[in-house]
DODO-808081 format. One line per field, with one value per residue (C-alpha): x, y, z; residue number from 1. Coordinates in steps of 0.2 Angstrom, whole numbers. Example, Ala and Ser with C-alpha at 12.3 -4.5 7.8 and 13.67 -1.06 7.14 Angstrom:
# residues 2
px	62,68
py	-22,-5
pz	39,36
nr	1,2
This chain:
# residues 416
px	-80,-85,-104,-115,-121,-143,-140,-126,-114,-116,-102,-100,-82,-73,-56,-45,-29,-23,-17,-9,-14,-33,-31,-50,-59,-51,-55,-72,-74,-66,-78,-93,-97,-92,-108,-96,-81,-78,-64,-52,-42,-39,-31,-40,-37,-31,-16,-11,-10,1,12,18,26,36,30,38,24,14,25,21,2,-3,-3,-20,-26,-38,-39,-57,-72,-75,-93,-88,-78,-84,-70,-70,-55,-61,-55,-37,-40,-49,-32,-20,-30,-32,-13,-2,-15,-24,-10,-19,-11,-11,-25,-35,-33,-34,-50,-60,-53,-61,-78,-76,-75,-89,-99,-100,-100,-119,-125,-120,-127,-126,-133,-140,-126,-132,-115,-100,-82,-72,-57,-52,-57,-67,-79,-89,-101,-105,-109,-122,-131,-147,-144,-129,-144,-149,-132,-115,-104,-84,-72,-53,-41,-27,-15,-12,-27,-24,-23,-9,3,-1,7,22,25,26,38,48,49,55,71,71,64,73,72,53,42,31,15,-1,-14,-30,-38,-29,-44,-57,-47,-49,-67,-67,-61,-71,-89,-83,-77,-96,-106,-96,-103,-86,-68,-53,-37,-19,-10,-14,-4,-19,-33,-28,-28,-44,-50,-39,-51,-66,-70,-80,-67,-80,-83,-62,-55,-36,-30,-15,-10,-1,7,6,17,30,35,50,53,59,78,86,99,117,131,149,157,153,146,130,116,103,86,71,54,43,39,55,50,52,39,46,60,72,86,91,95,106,111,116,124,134,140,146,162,155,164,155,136,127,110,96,80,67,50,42,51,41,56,65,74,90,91,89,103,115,111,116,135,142,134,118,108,91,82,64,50,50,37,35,43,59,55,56,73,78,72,82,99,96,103,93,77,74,60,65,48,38,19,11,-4,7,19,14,33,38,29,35,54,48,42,62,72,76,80,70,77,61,51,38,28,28,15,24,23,40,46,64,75,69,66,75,79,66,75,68,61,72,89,101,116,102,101,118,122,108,115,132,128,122,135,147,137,134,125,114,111,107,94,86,82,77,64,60,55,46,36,31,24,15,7,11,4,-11,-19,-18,-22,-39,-45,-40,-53,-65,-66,-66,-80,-90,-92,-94,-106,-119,-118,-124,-139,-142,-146,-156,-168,-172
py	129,112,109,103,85,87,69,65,50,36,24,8,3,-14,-14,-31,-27,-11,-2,15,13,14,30,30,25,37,51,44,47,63,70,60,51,32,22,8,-1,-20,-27,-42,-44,-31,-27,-24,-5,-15,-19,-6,-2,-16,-15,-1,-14,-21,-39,-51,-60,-45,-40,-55,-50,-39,-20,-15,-5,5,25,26,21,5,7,11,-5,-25,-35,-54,-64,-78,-70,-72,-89,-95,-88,-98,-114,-110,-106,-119,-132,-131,-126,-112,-99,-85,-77,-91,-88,-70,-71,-84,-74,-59,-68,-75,-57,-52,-66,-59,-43,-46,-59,-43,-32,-12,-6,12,15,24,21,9,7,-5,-11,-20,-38,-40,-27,-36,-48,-32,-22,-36,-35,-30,-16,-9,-5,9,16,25,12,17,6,10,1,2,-4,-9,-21,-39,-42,-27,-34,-51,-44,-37,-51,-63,-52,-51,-72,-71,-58,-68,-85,-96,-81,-86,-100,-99,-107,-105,-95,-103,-89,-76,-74,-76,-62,-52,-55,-48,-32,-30,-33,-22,-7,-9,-9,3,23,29,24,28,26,32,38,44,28,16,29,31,10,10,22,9,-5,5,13,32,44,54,38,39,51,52,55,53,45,51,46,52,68,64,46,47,61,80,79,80,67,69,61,61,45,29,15,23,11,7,0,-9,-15,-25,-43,-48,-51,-48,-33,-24,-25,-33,-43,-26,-20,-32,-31,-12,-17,-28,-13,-1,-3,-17,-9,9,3,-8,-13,-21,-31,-32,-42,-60,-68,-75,-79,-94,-94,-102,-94,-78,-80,-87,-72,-58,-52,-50,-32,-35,-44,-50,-48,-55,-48,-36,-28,-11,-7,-18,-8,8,6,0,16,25,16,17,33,30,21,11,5,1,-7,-12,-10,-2,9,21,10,17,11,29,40,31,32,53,53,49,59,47,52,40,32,24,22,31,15,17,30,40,58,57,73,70,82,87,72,60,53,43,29,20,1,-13,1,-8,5,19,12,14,29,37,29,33,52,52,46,58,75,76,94,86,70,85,94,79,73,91,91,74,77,92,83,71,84,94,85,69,69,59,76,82,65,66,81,76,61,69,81,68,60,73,80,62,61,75,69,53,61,72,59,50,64,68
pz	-14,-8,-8,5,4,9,14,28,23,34,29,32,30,25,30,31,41,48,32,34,53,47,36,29,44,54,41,40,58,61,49,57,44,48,57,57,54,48,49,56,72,85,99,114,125,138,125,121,140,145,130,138,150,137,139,126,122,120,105,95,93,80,82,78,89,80,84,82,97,101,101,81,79,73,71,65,72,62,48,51,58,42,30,43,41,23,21,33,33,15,5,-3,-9,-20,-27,-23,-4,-5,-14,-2,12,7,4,20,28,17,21,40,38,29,42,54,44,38,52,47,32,19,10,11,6,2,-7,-24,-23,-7,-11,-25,-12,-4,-20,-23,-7,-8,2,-9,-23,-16,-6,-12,-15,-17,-21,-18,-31,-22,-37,-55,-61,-61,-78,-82,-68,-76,-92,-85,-73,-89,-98,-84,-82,-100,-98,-78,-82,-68,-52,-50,-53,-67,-59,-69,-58,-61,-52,-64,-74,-57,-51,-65,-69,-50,-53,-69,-60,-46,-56,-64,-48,-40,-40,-36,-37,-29,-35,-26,-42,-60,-67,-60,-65,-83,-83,-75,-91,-104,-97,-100,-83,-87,-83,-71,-59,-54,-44,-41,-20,-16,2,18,34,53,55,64,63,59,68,61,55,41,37,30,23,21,25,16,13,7,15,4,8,1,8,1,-9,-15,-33,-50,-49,-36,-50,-37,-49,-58,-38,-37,-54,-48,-32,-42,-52,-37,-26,-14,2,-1,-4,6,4,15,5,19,15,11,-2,-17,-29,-31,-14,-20,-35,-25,-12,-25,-32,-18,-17,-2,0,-1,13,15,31,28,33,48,57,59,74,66,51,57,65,47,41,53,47,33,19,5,1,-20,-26,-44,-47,-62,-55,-42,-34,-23,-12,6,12,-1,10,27,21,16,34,39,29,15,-1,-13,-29,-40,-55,-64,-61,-41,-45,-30,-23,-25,-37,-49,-45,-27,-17,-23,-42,-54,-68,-79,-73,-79,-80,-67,-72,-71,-52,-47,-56,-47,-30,-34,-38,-20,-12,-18,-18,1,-2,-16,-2,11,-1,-5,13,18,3,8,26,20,7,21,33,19,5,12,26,35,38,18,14,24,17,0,4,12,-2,-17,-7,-3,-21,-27,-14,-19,-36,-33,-21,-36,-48,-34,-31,-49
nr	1,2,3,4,5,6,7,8,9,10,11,12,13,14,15,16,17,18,19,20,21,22,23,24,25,26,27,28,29,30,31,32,33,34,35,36,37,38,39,40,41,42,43,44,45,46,47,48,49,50,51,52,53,54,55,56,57,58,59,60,61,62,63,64,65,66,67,68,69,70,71,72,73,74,75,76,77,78,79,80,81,82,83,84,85,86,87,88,89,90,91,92,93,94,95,96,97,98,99,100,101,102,103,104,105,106,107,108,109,110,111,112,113,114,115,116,117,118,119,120,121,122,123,124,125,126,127,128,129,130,131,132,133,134,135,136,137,138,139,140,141,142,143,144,145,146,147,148,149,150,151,152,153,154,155,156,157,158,159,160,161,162,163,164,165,166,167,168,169,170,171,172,173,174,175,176,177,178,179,180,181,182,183,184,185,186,187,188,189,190,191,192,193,194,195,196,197,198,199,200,201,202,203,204,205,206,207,208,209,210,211,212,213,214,215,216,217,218,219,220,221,222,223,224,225,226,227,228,229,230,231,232,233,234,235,236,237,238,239,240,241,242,243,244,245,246,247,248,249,250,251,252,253,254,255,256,257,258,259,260,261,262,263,264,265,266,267,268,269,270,271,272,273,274,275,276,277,278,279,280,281,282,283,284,285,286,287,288,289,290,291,292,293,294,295,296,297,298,299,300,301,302,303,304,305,306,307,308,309,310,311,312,313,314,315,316,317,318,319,320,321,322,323,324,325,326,327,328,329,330,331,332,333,334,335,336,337,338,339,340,341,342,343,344,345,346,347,348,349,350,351,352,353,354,355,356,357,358,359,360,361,362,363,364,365,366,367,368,369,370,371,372,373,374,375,376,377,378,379,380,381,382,383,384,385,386,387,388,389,390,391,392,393,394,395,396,397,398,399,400,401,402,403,404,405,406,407,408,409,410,411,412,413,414,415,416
Protein backbone atom coordinates (compact mmCIF):
# COMPACT_ATOMS: atom_id res chain seq x y z
CA UNK A 1 0.00 0.00 0.00
CA UNK A 2 1.31 3.32 -1.16
CA UNK A 3 1.76 5.82 1.64
CA UNK A 4 0.40 9.30 1.84
CA UNK A 5 2.95 12.04 1.47
CA UNK A 6 1.74 14.89 4.60
CA UNK A 7 3.42 17.29 2.20
CA UNK A 8 2.03 17.61 -1.49
CA UNK A 9 4.76 17.44 -4.33
CA UNK A 10 5.08 20.60 -6.09
CA UNK A 11 7.52 19.95 -8.91
CA UNK A 12 9.07 21.92 -10.97
CA UNK A 13 10.05 20.21 -14.08
CA UNK A 14 13.13 20.79 -16.49
CA UNK A 15 12.48 19.30 -19.74
CA UNK A 16 14.76 20.12 -23.00
CA UNK A 17 12.75 18.85 -26.20
CA UNK A 18 9.66 16.89 -26.24
CA UNK A 19 10.88 13.44 -25.07
CA UNK A 20 8.30 10.54 -25.19
CA UNK A 21 5.67 13.35 -26.03
CA UNK A 22 6.29 14.85 -22.47
CA UNK A 23 5.93 11.66 -20.46
CA UNK A 24 6.78 12.97 -16.89
CA UNK A 25 5.26 16.27 -16.92
CA UNK A 26 2.19 14.98 -18.24
CA UNK A 27 2.18 12.25 -15.25
CA UNK A 28 3.25 15.06 -13.02
CA UNK A 29 0.27 16.87 -13.80
CA UNK A 30 -2.32 14.29 -14.03
CA UNK A 31 -1.58 13.62 -10.52
CA UNK A 32 -1.63 17.32 -9.62
CA UNK A 33 1.67 17.67 -8.64
CA UNK A 34 3.46 19.76 -11.43
CA UNK A 35 3.46 23.71 -10.41
CA UNK A 36 5.47 24.17 -13.49
CA UNK A 37 7.06 23.23 -16.46
CA UNK A 38 10.56 24.47 -18.04
CA UNK A 39 11.40 23.78 -20.98
CA UNK A 40 12.31 24.99 -24.79
CA UNK A 41 10.27 25.69 -28.05
CA UNK A 42 6.67 25.11 -28.34
CA UNK A 43 4.07 25.10 -30.41
CA UNK A 44 1.37 27.42 -29.93
CA UNK A 45 -2.65 25.91 -29.66
CA UNK A 46 -3.35 27.79 -32.73
CA UNK A 47 -0.76 25.10 -34.36
CA UNK A 48 -1.88 22.45 -33.61
CA UNK A 49 -5.39 23.91 -35.07
CA UNK A 50 -4.06 24.86 -38.54
CA UNK A 51 -1.96 21.76 -38.91
CA UNK A 52 -4.97 20.18 -39.37
CA UNK A 53 -5.05 22.18 -42.76
CA UNK A 54 -2.05 20.47 -43.93
CA UNK A 55 0.04 23.67 -44.54
CA UNK A 56 3.63 22.76 -45.79
CA UNK A 57 5.34 25.17 -44.16
CA UNK A 58 3.64 24.30 -40.99
CA UNK A 59 5.25 20.78 -41.01
CA UNK A 60 8.71 21.98 -40.90
CA UNK A 61 8.28 23.43 -37.32
CA UNK A 62 8.55 21.32 -34.50
CA UNK A 63 5.77 19.11 -33.04
CA UNK A 64 5.64 20.13 -29.50
CA UNK A 65 2.62 20.72 -28.61
CA UNK A 66 2.61 20.06 -25.07
CA UNK A 67 -0.62 18.00 -23.53
CA UNK A 68 -0.52 19.98 -20.46
CA UNK A 69 -2.27 23.83 -19.63
CA UNK A 70 -0.71 26.74 -20.85
CA UNK A 71 -1.12 28.45 -17.70
CA UNK A 72 1.45 25.35 -16.46
CA UNK A 73 4.00 25.91 -19.39
CA UNK A 74 7.44 28.49 -19.70
CA UNK A 75 9.14 27.77 -22.59
CA UNK A 76 12.60 29.52 -23.74
CA UNK A 77 12.88 29.60 -27.60
CA UNK A 78 16.24 31.14 -27.08
CA UNK A 79 17.29 27.87 -26.07
CA UNK A 80 17.23 26.41 -29.36
CA UNK A 81 18.47 29.57 -30.98
CA UNK A 82 21.53 29.50 -28.73
CA UNK A 83 22.47 25.60 -29.86
CA UNK A 84 21.94 26.64 -33.61
CA UNK A 85 24.34 29.66 -33.27
CA UNK A 86 26.48 27.43 -31.20
CA UNK A 87 26.23 24.53 -33.85
CA UNK A 88 26.28 26.01 -37.61
CA UNK A 89 27.91 29.31 -36.64
CA UNK A 90 30.48 28.36 -33.74
CA UNK A 91 31.27 25.00 -34.65
CA UNK A 92 30.64 23.50 -31.36
CA UNK A 93 29.81 20.31 -31.10
CA UNK A 94 29.61 17.45 -28.88
CA UNK A 95 29.64 17.32 -25.45
CA UNK A 96 30.87 20.70 -25.26
CA UNK A 97 27.55 22.10 -27.09
CA UNK A 98 25.29 19.77 -25.23
CA UNK A 99 26.67 21.03 -21.97
CA UNK A 100 26.65 25.00 -22.46
CA UNK A 101 23.14 24.46 -23.79
CA UNK A 102 21.91 22.95 -20.77
CA UNK A 103 23.47 25.73 -18.65
CA UNK A 104 22.05 28.06 -20.93
CA UNK A 105 18.47 26.50 -20.16
CA UNK A 106 19.29 26.41 -16.56
CA UNK A 107 20.55 29.73 -16.40
CA UNK A 108 16.78 31.04 -17.38
CA UNK A 109 14.94 28.80 -15.63
CA UNK A 110 16.58 30.56 -12.18
CA UNK A 111 16.39 34.14 -13.24
CA UNK A 112 12.41 32.84 -13.74
CA UNK A 113 12.48 31.25 -10.83
CA UNK A 114 10.77 28.12 -8.99
CA UNK A 115 7.72 29.58 -8.42
CA UNK A 116 6.10 27.75 -5.28
CA UNK A 117 8.00 24.16 -6.08
CA UNK A 118 8.80 22.32 -3.35
CA UNK A 119 10.55 19.83 -5.46
CA UNK A 120 12.05 19.70 -9.11
CA UNK A 121 13.20 17.10 -11.77
CA UNK A 122 15.47 17.11 -14.06
CA UNK A 123 17.68 15.17 -16.31
CA UNK A 124 21.48 13.77 -16.48
CA UNK A 125 23.61 16.81 -17.22
CA UNK A 126 21.46 19.85 -17.14
CA UNK A 127 20.34 19.26 -13.74
CA UNK A 128 23.52 20.12 -11.88
CA UNK A 129 23.10 24.27 -11.83
CA UNK A 130 19.71 23.79 -10.55
CA UNK A 131 20.81 21.26 -7.67
CA UNK A 132 23.01 24.17 -6.63
CA UNK A 133 20.49 26.87 -6.42
CA UNK A 134 19.88 27.89 -3.22
CA UNK A 135 16.51 26.86 -3.31
CA UNK A 136 17.34 23.16 -4.26
CA UNK A 137 18.88 22.89 -0.46
CA UNK A 138 15.83 22.52 0.95
CA UNK A 139 13.55 20.77 -1.91
CA UNK A 140 13.37 17.00 -3.39
CA UNK A 141 15.51 16.98 -6.13
CA UNK A 142 15.34 13.84 -8.68
CA UNK A 143 17.42 13.20 -11.26
CA UNK A 144 16.62 10.92 -14.30
CA UNK A 145 19.73 9.29 -16.01
CA UNK A 146 18.35 8.43 -18.88
CA UNK A 147 21.40 6.21 -20.09
CA UNK A 148 24.76 4.60 -19.42
CA UNK A 149 27.31 7.17 -17.49
CA UNK A 150 29.64 8.98 -19.67
CA UNK A 151 32.55 7.39 -18.60
CA UNK A 152 31.33 3.53 -19.23
CA UNK A 153 30.16 4.42 -22.99
CA UNK A 154 33.55 6.14 -23.19
CA UNK A 155 35.14 2.75 -22.53
CA UNK A 156 33.20 0.76 -24.91
CA UNK A 157 33.30 3.46 -27.64
CA UNK A 158 37.26 3.09 -27.44
CA UNK A 159 37.16 -0.58 -27.65
CA UNK A 160 35.07 -0.46 -30.39
CA UNK A 161 37.48 2.23 -32.39
CA UNK A 162 40.13 -0.49 -31.92
CA UNK A 163 38.17 -3.64 -33.60
CA UNK A 164 36.58 -0.39 -36.04
CA UNK A 165 39.42 2.05 -36.09
CA UNK A 166 38.77 3.77 -39.47
CA UNK A 167 34.39 3.77 -39.40
CA UNK A 168 34.53 6.86 -36.85
CA UNK A 169 36.82 9.62 -36.14
CA UNK A 170 38.70 9.26 -33.08
CA UNK A 171 38.50 12.95 -31.89
CA UNK A 172 39.67 13.64 -28.36
CA UNK A 173 36.65 15.12 -26.28
CA UNK A 174 38.00 17.59 -24.07
CA UNK A 175 34.76 17.71 -22.40
CA UNK A 176 34.85 13.86 -21.70
CA UNK A 177 36.17 14.30 -18.20
CA UNK A 178 33.78 17.80 -17.68
CA UNK A 179 30.99 15.62 -18.70
CA UNK A 180 31.84 13.19 -16.43
CA UNK A 181 32.69 15.29 -13.42
CA UNK A 182 28.99 16.36 -14.22
CA UNK A 183 27.25 13.35 -13.57
CA UNK A 184 29.44 12.63 -10.56
CA UNK A 185 28.37 15.99 -8.73
CA UNK A 186 24.76 15.43 -9.92
CA UNK A 187 24.43 11.82 -8.71
CA UNK A 188 25.74 13.40 -5.10
CA UNK A 189 23.27 16.37 -4.98
CA UNK A 190 20.54 14.50 -6.10
CA UNK A 191 17.82 12.88 -3.28
CA UNK A 192 16.59 10.52 -5.76
CA UNK A 193 17.48 8.89 -9.03
CA UNK A 194 15.83 7.56 -11.70
CA UNK A 195 17.06 5.17 -14.04
CA UNK A 196 15.03 3.38 -17.27
CA UNK A 197 16.62 -0.05 -16.80
CA UNK A 198 18.53 -2.21 -14.24
CA UNK A 199 21.72 -2.22 -16.60
CA UNK A 200 22.09 1.72 -15.82
CA UNK A 201 21.26 1.36 -11.97
CA UNK A 202 23.52 -1.43 -11.26
CA UNK A 203 26.46 1.23 -12.98
CA UNK A 204 25.09 3.85 -11.12
CA UNK A 205 25.87 1.29 -7.75
CA UNK A 206 29.54 0.37 -9.53
CA UNK A 207 30.30 4.20 -9.46
CA UNK A 208 29.33 4.45 -5.87
CA UNK A 209 25.72 5.76 -5.84
CA UNK A 210 23.81 4.14 -2.47
CA UNK A 211 21.72 1.62 -3.75
CA UNK A 212 18.50 3.13 -1.83
CA UNK A 213 18.71 6.76 -3.64
CA UNK A 214 18.06 4.57 -7.33
CA UNK A 215 14.94 3.45 -8.30
CA UNK A 216 14.62 1.36 -11.52
CA UNK A 217 11.09 2.48 -13.99
CA UNK A 218 10.82 1.36 -16.96
CA UNK A 219 9.26 3.59 -19.89
CA UNK A 220 6.10 3.49 -22.07
CA UNK A 221 4.36 4.90 -25.03
CA UNK A 222 0.73 6.27 -25.91
CA UNK A 223 -1.70 3.17 -26.47
CA UNK A 224 -2.50 3.05 -29.66
CA UNK A 225 0.23 4.64 -31.97
CA UNK A 226 0.56 2.29 -33.93
CA UNK A 227 -2.59 1.09 -34.03
CA UNK A 228 -4.05 -2.48 -32.75
CA UNK A 229 -2.92 -5.30 -35.43
CA UNK A 230 -0.80 -7.98 -35.54
CA UNK A 231 1.48 -8.24 -38.44
CA UNK A 232 2.36 -11.32 -40.44
CA UNK A 233 4.57 -12.66 -42.89
CA UNK A 234 4.99 -14.97 -45.75
CA UNK A 235 6.55 -13.66 -48.66
CA UNK A 236 10.03 -12.11 -48.71
CA UNK A 237 12.16 -9.85 -48.42
CA UNK A 238 12.13 -9.66 -44.71
CA UNK A 239 12.37 -5.73 -44.06
CA UNK A 240 14.48 -4.69 -41.50
CA UNK A 241 14.64 -1.55 -39.68
CA UNK A 242 16.88 0.65 -37.44
CA UNK A 243 16.56 4.02 -35.77
CA UNK A 244 18.92 5.91 -34.25
CA UNK A 245 22.62 7.46 -34.36
CA UNK A 246 24.22 5.67 -36.79
CA UNK A 247 27.42 4.73 -34.84
CA UNK A 248 29.62 2.26 -33.49
CA UNK A 249 27.39 2.14 -30.18
CA UNK A 250 24.29 1.43 -31.68
CA UNK A 251 26.60 -1.53 -32.80
CA UNK A 252 25.69 -0.61 -36.60
CA UNK A 253 28.81 -2.19 -38.65
CA UNK A 254 28.09 -5.72 -37.28
CA UNK A 255 24.24 -4.94 -39.07
CA UNK A 256 25.75 -4.70 -41.95
CA UNK A 257 28.22 -7.24 -41.26
CA UNK A 258 24.80 -9.38 -41.00
CA UNK A 259 23.15 -8.13 -43.88
CA UNK A 260 26.10 -8.99 -45.78
CA UNK A 261 25.64 -12.52 -44.67
CA UNK A 262 21.93 -13.14 -45.70
CA UNK A 263 20.67 -13.66 -49.35
CA UNK A 264 20.56 -9.88 -50.55
CA UNK A 265 17.20 -10.23 -52.49
CA UNK A 266 15.13 -11.64 -49.33
CA UNK A 267 16.35 -8.95 -46.54
CA UNK A 268 16.38 -5.59 -46.80
CA UNK A 269 17.27 -3.12 -44.28
CA UNK A 270 16.51 0.70 -43.69
CA UNK A 271 19.33 2.76 -41.03
CA UNK A 272 17.18 5.70 -40.21
CA UNK A 273 19.03 8.62 -38.00
CA UNK A 274 21.96 11.31 -37.88
CA UNK A 275 25.16 9.88 -39.02
CA UNK A 276 28.20 10.43 -36.73
CA UNK A 277 30.62 7.83 -38.60
CA UNK A 278 32.94 8.52 -41.09
CA UNK A 279 30.43 9.21 -43.99
CA UNK A 280 32.50 7.59 -46.61
CA UNK A 281 33.69 4.96 -44.88
CA UNK A 282 30.01 4.18 -44.05
CA UNK A 283 28.40 4.10 -47.56
CA UNK A 284 31.25 2.36 -49.09
CA UNK A 285 30.32 0.16 -46.58
CA UNK A 286 26.44 -0.68 -47.29
CA UNK A 287 25.63 -3.51 -50.01
CA UNK A 288 23.12 -3.09 -52.07
CA UNK A 289 20.27 -4.11 -49.53
CA UNK A 290 20.89 -1.88 -47.05
CA UNK A 291 19.96 1.84 -47.46
CA UNK A 292 20.38 4.69 -45.33
CA UNK A 293 17.62 7.26 -44.86
CA UNK A 294 18.91 10.05 -42.42
CA UNK A 295 17.11 11.27 -39.86
CA UNK A 296 13.39 11.34 -40.12
CA UNK A 297 10.80 12.84 -38.01
CA UNK A 298 8.23 11.19 -36.37
CA UNK A 299 5.58 11.40 -38.59
CA UNK A 300 8.30 9.92 -41.47
CA UNK A 301 9.21 7.64 -38.72
CA UNK A 302 6.06 6.17 -38.07
CA UNK A 303 5.29 5.22 -41.68
CA UNK A 304 8.78 3.60 -41.59
CA UNK A 305 7.61 1.56 -38.67
CA UNK A 306 4.62 0.62 -40.58
CA UNK A 307 6.81 -0.89 -43.47
CA UNK A 308 8.85 -2.15 -41.94
CA UNK A 309 8.68 -6.42 -40.49
CA UNK A 310 11.33 -6.32 -37.96
CA UNK A 311 12.95 -3.71 -35.83
CA UNK A 312 17.38 -4.34 -34.61
CA UNK A 313 19.03 -2.62 -32.25
CA UNK A 314 22.28 -4.58 -31.98
CA UNK A 315 23.57 -1.88 -29.58
CA UNK A 316 26.47 -1.68 -27.32
CA UNK A 317 25.06 1.01 -24.61
CA UNK A 318 22.05 2.34 -23.64
CA UNK A 319 19.28 3.63 -20.88
CA UNK A 320 16.17 1.81 -22.57
CA UNK A 321 15.93 3.10 -26.35
CA UNK A 322 12.33 4.71 -26.52
CA UNK A 323 12.40 3.68 -30.46
CA UNK A 324 11.88 -0.37 -28.79
CA UNK A 325 8.85 0.54 -27.15
CA UNK A 326 7.46 2.68 -30.21
CA UNK A 327 8.30 -0.34 -32.75
CA UNK A 328 6.32 -2.64 -29.70
CA UNK A 329 3.49 -0.07 -30.10
CA UNK A 330 3.49 -1.46 -34.07
CA UNK A 331 3.69 -4.89 -33.96
CA UNK A 332 7.31 -5.37 -34.65
CA UNK A 333 9.09 -8.15 -33.60
CA UNK A 334 12.41 -6.71 -31.88
CA UNK A 335 15.89 -8.26 -32.41
CA UNK A 336 18.56 -6.58 -29.57
CA UNK A 337 21.04 -6.80 -27.04
CA UNK A 338 21.14 -7.10 -23.37
CA UNK A 339 22.77 -3.73 -23.34
CA UNK A 340 19.38 -1.86 -24.79
CA UNK A 341 18.21 -2.40 -21.24
CA UNK A 342 14.78 -3.16 -23.12
CA UNK A 343 11.22 -4.50 -22.00
CA UNK A 344 11.88 -6.64 -24.71
CA UNK A 345 11.57 -10.47 -23.35
CA UNK A 346 13.89 -13.49 -25.37
CA UNK A 347 11.61 -15.92 -26.58
CA UNK A 348 8.34 -13.87 -26.69
CA UNK A 349 8.76 -10.68 -28.18
CA UNK A 350 11.38 -10.77 -30.21
CA UNK A 351 15.19 -12.38 -29.95
CA UNK A 352 18.16 -10.94 -27.74
CA UNK A 353 22.05 -11.81 -29.29
CA UNK A 354 24.98 -10.84 -27.93
CA UNK A 355 26.52 -7.27 -28.92
CA UNK A 356 29.26 -7.36 -31.37
CA UNK A 357 27.69 -11.28 -32.95
CA UNK A 358 27.07 -10.24 -36.54
CA UNK A 359 26.15 -13.92 -37.53
CA UNK A 360 23.97 -13.94 -34.12
CA UNK A 361 22.24 -11.14 -36.18
CA UNK A 362 21.21 -12.79 -39.01
CA UNK A 363 20.53 -16.04 -37.76
CA UNK A 364 18.10 -14.39 -35.51
CA UNK A 365 16.75 -12.38 -38.75
CA UNK A 366 16.92 -15.42 -40.81
CA UNK A 367 14.94 -17.68 -38.23
CA UNK A 368 12.22 -15.03 -38.66
CA UNK A 369 11.91 -14.98 -41.95
CA UNK A 370 11.20 -18.54 -42.34
CA UNK A 371 8.87 -19.40 -39.43
CA UNK A 372 5.88 -17.24 -40.36
CA UNK A 373 3.97 -18.67 -37.03
CA UNK A 374 7.08 -17.77 -34.85
CA UNK A 375 6.91 -14.09 -36.87
CA UNK A 376 3.13 -14.07 -35.98
CA UNK A 377 3.65 -14.86 -32.13
CA UNK A 378 6.26 -12.65 -31.89
CA UNK A 379 4.29 -9.57 -33.21
CA UNK A 380 1.15 -10.65 -31.27
CA UNK A 381 3.32 -10.62 -27.81
CA UNK A 382 4.81 -7.47 -29.14
CA UNK A 383 1.65 -5.51 -29.42
CA UNK A 384 0.46 -6.77 -26.33
CA UNK A 385 3.54 -5.90 -24.30
CA UNK A 386 3.05 -2.36 -25.86
CA UNK A 387 -0.58 -1.91 -24.46
CA UNK A 388 0.20 -3.48 -20.98
CA UNK A 389 3.50 -2.95 -19.51
CA UNK A 390 4.69 -0.75 -22.05
CA UNK A 391 2.41 1.69 -21.99
CA UNK A 392 2.33 5.58 -21.19
CA UNK A 393 -0.43 4.63 -18.56
CA UNK A 394 1.83 1.82 -16.69
CA UNK A 395 4.66 3.86 -17.03
CA UNK A 396 2.85 6.80 -15.21
CA UNK A 397 1.88 4.86 -12.33
CA UNK A 398 5.23 3.12 -12.24
CA UNK A 399 6.56 6.90 -11.65
CA UNK A 400 4.18 8.34 -9.69
CA UNK A 401 4.78 5.41 -7.35
CA UNK A 402 8.54 5.44 -7.28
CA UNK A 403 8.14 9.02 -6.52
CA UNK A 404 5.73 9.07 -4.07
CA UNK A 405 7.56 6.56 -1.74
CA UNK A 406 10.68 8.45 -2.34
CA UNK A 407 8.88 11.40 -1.71
CA UNK A 408 7.78 10.54 2.12
CA UNK A 409 11.03 9.54 2.77
CA UNK A 410 12.72 12.46 2.02
CA UNK A 411 9.86 14.54 4.30
CA UNK A 412 10.52 11.97 6.81
CA UNK A 413 14.05 12.85 7.40
CA UNK A 414 13.18 16.52 7.15
CA UNK A 415 10.73 16.38 10.09
CA UNK A 416 12.94 14.56 12.46
Amino acid sequence: MNEVPTIIPKFAVAHLGSRMNYAVPRSLWEKGWLEILYTDTVCPPLFKWLNNFHFSSLKRLPSRCVPIPSDKVISFPSVNMMEIILRKFCGVGGKKLNLKVNDFFARKILRHGLHDANAIYAFKTAALPLFKANKANTIFKILEQTSMPAEFEGKVRRQLLSEWPCWEADVKDDWQNYYVERENEEWELADFILTPSDRVAEELIKNGVQMDKIAVVPYGVDVGIGGTKTKNKNIPPLRVLMAGRISLLKGIPYLIEAAKILPQKEYEFVLAGMLVCEKDKFLSSLPSNVKWVGHLSKSKLKEMYKWADVFCLPTFSEGSATVVYEALAFGLPVITTPQAGSVVRDGIEGIIVDAGDAKALADALKKLAENPSLYSKFSEMALKRALTFASFNAYSERLINSINRAFCVFVDRKNK
